[in-house]
Backbone as numpy.savetxt, mean C-alpha at the origin, in Angstrom:
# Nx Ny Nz CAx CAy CAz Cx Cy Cz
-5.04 34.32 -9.20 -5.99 33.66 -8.35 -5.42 32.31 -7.91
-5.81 32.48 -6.63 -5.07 30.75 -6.16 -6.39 29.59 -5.71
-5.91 28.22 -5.33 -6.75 27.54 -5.59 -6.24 26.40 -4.28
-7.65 26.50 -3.57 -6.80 25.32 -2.59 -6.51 23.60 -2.45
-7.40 23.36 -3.91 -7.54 21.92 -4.53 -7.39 22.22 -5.36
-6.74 21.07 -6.25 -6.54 21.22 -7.80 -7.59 20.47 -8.57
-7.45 20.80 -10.09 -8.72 19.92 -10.46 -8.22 18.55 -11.53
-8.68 17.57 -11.98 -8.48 16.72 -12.98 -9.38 17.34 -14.26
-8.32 17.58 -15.12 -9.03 17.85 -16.40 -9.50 16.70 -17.22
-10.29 16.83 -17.96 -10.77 16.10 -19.12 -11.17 16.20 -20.39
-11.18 15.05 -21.00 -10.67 15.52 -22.66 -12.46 16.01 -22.95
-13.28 15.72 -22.60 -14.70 16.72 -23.38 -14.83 18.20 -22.53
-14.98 18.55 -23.01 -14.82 20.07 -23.12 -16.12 20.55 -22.05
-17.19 19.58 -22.15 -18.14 20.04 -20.86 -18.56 19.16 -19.74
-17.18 18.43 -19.54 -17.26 17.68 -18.74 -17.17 18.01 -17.22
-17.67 17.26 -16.15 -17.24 18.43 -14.89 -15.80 18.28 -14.13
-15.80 18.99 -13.59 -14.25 19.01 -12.99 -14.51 18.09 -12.05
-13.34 17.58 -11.26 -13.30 16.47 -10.33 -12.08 17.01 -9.48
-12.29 17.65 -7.81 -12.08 17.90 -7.38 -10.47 17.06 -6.60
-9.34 17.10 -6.65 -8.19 16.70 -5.95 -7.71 17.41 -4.76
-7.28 16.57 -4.06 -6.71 17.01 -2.63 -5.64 16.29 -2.39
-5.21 16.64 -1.50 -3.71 16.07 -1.06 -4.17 14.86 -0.03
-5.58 14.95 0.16 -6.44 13.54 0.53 -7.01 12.77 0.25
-7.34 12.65 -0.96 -8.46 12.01 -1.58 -8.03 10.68 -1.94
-9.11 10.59 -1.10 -9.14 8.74 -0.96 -8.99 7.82 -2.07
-8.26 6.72 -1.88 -8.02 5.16 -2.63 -9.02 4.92 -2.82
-10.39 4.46 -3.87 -11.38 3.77 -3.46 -10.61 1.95 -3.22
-11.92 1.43 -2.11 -11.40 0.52 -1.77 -12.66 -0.51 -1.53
-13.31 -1.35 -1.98 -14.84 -2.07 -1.62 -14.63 -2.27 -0.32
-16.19 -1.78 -0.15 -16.30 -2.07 1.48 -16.67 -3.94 1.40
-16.32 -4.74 1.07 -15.85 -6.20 1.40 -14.22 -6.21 1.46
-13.55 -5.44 1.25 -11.86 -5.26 1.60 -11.61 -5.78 2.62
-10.38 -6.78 2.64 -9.65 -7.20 4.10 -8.95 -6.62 4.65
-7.71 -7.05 5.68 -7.14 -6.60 6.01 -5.76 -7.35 6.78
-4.88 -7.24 6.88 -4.06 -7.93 7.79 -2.69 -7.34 8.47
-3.06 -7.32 9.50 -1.78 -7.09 10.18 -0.28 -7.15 9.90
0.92 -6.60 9.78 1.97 -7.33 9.49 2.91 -6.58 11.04
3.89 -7.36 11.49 4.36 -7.09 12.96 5.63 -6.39 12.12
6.53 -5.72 12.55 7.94 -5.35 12.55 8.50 -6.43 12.25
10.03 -6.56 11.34 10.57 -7.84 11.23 9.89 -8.77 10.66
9.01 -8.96 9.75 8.95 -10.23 9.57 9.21 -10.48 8.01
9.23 -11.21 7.52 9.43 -11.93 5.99 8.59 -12.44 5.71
7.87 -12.11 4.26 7.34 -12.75 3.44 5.87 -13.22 4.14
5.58 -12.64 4.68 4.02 -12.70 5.35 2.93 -12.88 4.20
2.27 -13.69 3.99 1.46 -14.07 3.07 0.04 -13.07 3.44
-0.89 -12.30 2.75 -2.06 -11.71 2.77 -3.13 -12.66 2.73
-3.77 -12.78 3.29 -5.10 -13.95 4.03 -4.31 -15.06 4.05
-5.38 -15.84 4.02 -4.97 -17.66 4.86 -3.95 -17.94 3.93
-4.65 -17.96 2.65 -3.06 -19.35 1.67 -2.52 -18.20 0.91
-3.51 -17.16 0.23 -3.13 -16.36 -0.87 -3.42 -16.69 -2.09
-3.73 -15.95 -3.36 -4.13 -17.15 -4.74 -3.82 -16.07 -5.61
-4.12 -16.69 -6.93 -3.25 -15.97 -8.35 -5.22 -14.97 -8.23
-5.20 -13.58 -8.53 -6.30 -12.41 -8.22 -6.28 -11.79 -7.31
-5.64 -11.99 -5.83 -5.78 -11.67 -4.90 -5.53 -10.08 -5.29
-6.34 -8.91 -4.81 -5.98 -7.40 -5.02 -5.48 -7.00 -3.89
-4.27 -6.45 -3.92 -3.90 -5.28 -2.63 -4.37 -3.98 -3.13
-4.72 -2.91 -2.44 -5.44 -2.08 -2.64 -4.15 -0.78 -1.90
-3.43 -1.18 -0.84 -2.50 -0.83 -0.76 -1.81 -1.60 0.51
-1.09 0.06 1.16 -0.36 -0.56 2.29 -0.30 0.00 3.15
-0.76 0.38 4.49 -0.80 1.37 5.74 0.91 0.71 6.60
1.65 2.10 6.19 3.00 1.98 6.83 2.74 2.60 8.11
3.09 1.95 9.22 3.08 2.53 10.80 4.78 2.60 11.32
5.31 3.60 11.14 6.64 3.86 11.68 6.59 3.80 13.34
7.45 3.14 14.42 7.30 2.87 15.71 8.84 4.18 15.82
9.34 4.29 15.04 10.66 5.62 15.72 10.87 6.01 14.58
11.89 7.24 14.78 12.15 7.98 13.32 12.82 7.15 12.26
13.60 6.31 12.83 14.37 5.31 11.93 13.90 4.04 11.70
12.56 4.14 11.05 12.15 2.94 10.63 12.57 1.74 9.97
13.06 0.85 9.72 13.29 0.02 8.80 12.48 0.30 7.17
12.64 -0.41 6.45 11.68 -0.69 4.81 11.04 -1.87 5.53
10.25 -1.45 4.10 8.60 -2.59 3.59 8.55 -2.70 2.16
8.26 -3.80 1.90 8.87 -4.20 0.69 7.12 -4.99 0.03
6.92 -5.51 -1.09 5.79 -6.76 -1.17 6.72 -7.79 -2.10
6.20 -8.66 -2.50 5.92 -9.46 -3.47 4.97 -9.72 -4.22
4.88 -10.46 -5.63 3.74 -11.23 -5.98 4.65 -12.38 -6.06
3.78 -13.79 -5.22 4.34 -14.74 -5.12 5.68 -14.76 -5.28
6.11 -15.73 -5.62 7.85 -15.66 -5.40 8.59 -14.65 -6.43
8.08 -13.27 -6.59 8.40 -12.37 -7.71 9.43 -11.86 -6.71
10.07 -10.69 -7.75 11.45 -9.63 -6.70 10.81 -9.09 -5.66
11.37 -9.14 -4.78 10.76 -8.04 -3.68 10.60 -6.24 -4.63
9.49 -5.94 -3.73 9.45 -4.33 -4.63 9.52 -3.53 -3.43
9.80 -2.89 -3.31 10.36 -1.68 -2.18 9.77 -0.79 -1.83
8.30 -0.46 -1.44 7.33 0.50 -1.15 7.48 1.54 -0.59
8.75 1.59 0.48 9.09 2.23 1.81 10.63 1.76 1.75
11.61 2.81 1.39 13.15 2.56 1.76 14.01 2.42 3.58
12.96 3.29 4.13 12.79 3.62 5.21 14.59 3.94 5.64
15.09 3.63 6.82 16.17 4.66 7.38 16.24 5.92 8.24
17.31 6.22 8.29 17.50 7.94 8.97 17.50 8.66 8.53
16.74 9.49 8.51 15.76 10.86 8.47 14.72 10.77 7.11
14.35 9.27 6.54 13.12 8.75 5.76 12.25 9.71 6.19
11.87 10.04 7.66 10.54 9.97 8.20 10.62 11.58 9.12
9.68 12.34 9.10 9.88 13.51 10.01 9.26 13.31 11.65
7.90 12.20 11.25 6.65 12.13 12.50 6.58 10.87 12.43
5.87 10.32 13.81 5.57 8.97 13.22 4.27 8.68 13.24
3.53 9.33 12.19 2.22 9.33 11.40 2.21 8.16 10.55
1.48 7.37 10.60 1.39 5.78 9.45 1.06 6.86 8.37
1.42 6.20 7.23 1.20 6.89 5.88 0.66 5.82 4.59
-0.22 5.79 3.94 -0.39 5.18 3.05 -0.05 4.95 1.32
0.74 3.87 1.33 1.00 3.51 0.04 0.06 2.83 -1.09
-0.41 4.06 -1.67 -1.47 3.04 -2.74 -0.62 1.99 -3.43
-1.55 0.64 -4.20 -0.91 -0.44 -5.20 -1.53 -0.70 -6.23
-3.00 -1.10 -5.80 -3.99 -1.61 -6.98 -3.47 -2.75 -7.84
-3.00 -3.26 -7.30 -2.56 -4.67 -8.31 -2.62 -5.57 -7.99
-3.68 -6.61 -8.92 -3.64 -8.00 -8.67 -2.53 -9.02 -8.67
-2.63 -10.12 -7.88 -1.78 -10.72 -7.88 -1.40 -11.86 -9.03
-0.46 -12.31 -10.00 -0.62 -12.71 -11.22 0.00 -14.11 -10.78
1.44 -13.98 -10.11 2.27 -15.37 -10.18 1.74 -16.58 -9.51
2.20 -17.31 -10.71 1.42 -18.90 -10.12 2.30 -19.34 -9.00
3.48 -19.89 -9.05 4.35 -20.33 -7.83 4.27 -19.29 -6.51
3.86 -20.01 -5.70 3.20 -19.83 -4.21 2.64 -18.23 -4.57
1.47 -18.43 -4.79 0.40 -17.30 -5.38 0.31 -16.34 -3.75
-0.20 -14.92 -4.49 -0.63 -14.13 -3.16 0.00 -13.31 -3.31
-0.06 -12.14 -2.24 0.75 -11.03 -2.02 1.30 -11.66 -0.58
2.69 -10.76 -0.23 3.07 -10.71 0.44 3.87 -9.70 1.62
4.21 -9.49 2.31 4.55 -8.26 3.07 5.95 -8.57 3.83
6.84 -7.55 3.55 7.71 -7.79 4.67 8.34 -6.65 5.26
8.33 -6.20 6.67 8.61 -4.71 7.38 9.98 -5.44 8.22
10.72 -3.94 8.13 12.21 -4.30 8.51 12.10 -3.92 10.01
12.93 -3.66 11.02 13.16 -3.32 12.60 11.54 -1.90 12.57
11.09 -1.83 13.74 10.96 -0.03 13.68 9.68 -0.21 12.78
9.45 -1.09 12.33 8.09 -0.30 11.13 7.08 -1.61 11.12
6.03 -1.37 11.36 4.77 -2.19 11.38 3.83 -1.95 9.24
2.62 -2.88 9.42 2.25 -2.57 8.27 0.74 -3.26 8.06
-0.55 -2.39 7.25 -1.60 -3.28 7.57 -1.77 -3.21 6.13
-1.79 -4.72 5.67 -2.21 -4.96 3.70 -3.72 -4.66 3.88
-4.39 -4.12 2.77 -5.56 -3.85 2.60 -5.76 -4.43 0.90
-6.98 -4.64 1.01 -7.34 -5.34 -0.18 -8.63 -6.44 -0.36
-7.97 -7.45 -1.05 -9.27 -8.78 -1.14 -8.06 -9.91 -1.57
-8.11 -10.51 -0.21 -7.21 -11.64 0.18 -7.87 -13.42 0.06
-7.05 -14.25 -0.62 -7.98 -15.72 -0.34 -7.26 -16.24 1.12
């Protein structure tokens, strides 16, 4: 027998199943922000200043050609982390695709999240920004 969603099991035995899809949504509070990030840019700060809590919730990657550049974040002046390697043949369509994160922002020196998209690739932070 086949199955066209899968399910999440759980450890009590009469617990109910919880339906998975190859869609199923990030929850995300409807007070969530949002911000734009252009192609090319560095270190784009998420809302006005940014602060040590700030949540990204994720990251809506918008590829402009097949050979997108990467997208990377930060927390405050932490390593860049690499969300999207991007390159030639990364990408089949250029469908934006979403990168979940869920992580608050911790570092004290210049607090916040941050965003940075290489040639070719746009990006919208979602979350709760200061």
């Amino acid at each position: 027998m086949t199955h066209d969603v899968g399910y999440l099991d759980h450890t009590r035995a009469n617990a109910p199943r919880v339906p998975v899809t190859k869609f199923t949504p990030l929850p995300v509070s409807a007070g969530s922000d949002y911000e734009t990030v252009a192609a090319s840019q560095s270190d784009q700060v998420m809302g006005a200043t940014g602060a040590v809590g700030d949540y990204l919730a994720g990251v809506l990657i918008v590829p402009a050609t097949l050979s997108p550049g990467a997208v990377s974040i930060k927390d405050g002046n932490g390593s860049a982390i690499t969300i999207f390697a991007g390159g030639s043949g990364s990408i089949v369509t250029l469908h934006p695709f979403f990168v979940p994160v869920g992580a608050r922002a911790f570092a004290a020196t210049t607090p916040g999240w941050k965003i940075t998209t290489g040639a070719n690739v746009s990006a919208l932070g979602i979350g709760a920004f200061s």
